[in-house]
N, C-alpha and C positions, 0 to 999 in steps of 0.2 A: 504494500500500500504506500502511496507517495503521497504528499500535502504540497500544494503549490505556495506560493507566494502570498496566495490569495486566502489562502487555509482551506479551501478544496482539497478534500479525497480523492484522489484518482486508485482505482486498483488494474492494476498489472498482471496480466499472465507470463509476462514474456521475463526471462532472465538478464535480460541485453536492451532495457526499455531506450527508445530513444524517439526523437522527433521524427518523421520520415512525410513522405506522398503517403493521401490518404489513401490509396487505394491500391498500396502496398502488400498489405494482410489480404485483399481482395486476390493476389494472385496465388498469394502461399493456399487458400484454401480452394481455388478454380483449379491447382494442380490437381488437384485428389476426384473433383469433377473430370478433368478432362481423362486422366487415372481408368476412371466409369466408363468413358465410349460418350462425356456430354460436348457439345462443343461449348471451350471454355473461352475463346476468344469472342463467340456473337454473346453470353453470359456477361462477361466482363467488358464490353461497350455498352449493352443494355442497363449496367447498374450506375445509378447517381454517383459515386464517388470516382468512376473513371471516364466521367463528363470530360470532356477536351484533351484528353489525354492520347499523345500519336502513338501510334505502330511504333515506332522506333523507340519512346520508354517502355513500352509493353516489352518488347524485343530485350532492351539491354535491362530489365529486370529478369526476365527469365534466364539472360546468360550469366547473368551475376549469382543469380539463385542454382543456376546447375554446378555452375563451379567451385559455389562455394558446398554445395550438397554433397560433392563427388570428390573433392578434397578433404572433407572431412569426414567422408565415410571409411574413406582410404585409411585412414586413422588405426592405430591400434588399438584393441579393443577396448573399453569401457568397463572396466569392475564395477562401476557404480549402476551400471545398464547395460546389461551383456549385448539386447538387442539396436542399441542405440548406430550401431555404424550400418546396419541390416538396412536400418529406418533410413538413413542420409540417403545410402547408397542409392533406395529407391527414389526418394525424394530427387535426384540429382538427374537420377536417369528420364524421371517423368516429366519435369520439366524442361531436359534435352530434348523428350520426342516432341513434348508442344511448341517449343521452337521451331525448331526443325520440319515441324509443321507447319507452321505460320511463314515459314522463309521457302519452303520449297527444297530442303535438303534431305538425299538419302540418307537415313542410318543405317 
């Protein structure tokens, strides 16, 4: 739980709270849609928080998110979370297909 400035609550799920695009968290959870067989790109235009937002930050947040997914699944294992590199790895790979999708490239 964080208290602003303001003395507002704010509660947190995330370990790494920071400021970002709203429509950030919108991708991490369209990964697991498009994961399904939904399409997560007409999904993620459709929704108010990625109102004006181009192809090309959609694009360079999924590249960011795959490599960062795929690097750190790469990792040695997790004693504190045996399945935690399991989870990246897919996390990495799913948001390289929907790239890779959206751009027109073979994997």
């Amino acid at each position: 739980m964080l208290i602003d400035a303001y003395g507002a609550a704010w509660i947190c799920d995330w370990n790494w709270p920071c400021l970002g695009a709203s429509w950030f968290d919108l991708v991490l959870l369209l990964a697991t849609a498009y994961a399904d067989g939904h399409d997560a790109t007409a999904l993620f235009t459709q929704h108010p928080t990625a109102r004006g937002v181009a192809d090309e930050q959609l694009d360079a947040a999924l590249a960011a998110l795959s490599g960062f997914f795929l690097t750190s699944g790469g990792q040695p294992a997790a004693d504190w979370s045996p399945h935690l590199r399991q989870h990246q790895t897919w996390c990495g790979e799913v948001t390289l297909r929907w790239l890779a999708n959206r751009r027109g490239w073979a994997l």
